[in-house]
C-alpha positions in Angstrom: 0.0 0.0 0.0 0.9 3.6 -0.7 0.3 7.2 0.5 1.0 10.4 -1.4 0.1 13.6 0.9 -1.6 16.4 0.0 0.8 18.2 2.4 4.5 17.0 3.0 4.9 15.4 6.7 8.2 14.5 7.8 6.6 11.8 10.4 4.1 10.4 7.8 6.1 6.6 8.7 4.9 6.9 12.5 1.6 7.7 11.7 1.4 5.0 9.4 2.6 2.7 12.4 0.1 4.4 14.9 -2.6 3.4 12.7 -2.2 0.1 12.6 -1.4 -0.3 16.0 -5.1 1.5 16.6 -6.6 -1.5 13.9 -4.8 -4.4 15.9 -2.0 -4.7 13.2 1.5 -4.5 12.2 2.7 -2.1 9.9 5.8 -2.6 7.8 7.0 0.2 6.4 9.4 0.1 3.1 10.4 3.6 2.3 8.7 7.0 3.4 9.7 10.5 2.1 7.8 13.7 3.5 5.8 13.6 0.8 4.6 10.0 1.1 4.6 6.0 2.5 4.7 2.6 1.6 4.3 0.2 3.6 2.0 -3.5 3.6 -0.1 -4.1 6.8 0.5 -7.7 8.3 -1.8 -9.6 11.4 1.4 -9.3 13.9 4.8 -8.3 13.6 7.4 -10.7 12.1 4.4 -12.4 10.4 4.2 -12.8 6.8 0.4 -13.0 6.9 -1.7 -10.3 5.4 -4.0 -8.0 7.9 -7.7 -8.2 7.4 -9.6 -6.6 4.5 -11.2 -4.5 7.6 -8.0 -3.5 9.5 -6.6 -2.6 5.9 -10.1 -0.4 5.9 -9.4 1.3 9.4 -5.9 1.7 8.8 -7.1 3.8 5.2 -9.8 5.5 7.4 -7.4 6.7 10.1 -4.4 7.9 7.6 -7.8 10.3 5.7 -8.3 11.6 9.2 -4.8 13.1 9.2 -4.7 14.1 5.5 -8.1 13.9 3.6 -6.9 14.7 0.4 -4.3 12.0 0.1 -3.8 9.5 -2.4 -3.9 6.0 -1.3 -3.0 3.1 -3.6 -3.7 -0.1 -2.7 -3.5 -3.8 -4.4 -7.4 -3.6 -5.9 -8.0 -0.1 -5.6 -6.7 4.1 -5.2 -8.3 6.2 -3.6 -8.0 9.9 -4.6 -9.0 11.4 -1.0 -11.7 10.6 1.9 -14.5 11.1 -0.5 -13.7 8.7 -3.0 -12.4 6.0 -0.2 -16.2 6.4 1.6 -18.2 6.2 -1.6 -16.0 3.4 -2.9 -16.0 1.6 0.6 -20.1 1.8 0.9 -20.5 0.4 -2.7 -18.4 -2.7 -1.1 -20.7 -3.3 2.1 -23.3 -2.4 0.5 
């Protein structure tokens, strides 16, 4: 997964971290510039298997709190901003 900001942030890889913590997983970060993050989410550290489709979902939900017009690119799916991540995100539960 992937994070462009809207805004640089030189502690974008912490909040990335604090997020996952907050959705009961690991993240594992690969590179992060100011402008930017990416990382994949696992189910506990040192693991190799994949966090939940729903703690992937908080973790997305929490990194829009701090930057709403981010761009977040994912394995199925980028969202351009909170807008597009909640309509794209009801059309799934839905």
């Amino acid at each position: 997964m992937e994070i462009r900001l809207s805004k640089p942030d030189e502690f974008i890889d912490k909040k990335v971290e604090a997020a996952a913590v907050q959705a009961d997983c690991f993240a594992q970060i690969r590179w992060w510039m100011p402008e930017g993050c990416r990382f994949i989410l696992v189910d506990k550290a040192m693991s190799n298997r994949p966090a939940t489709f729903a703690q992937h979902d908080r973790v997305i939900a929490s990194l829009f709190m701090h930057d709403p017009h981010a761009l977040v690119r994912t394995a199925i799916a980028t969202y351009r901003g909170c807008a597009e991540f909640e309509l794209q995100r009801k059309g799934r539960v839905a």
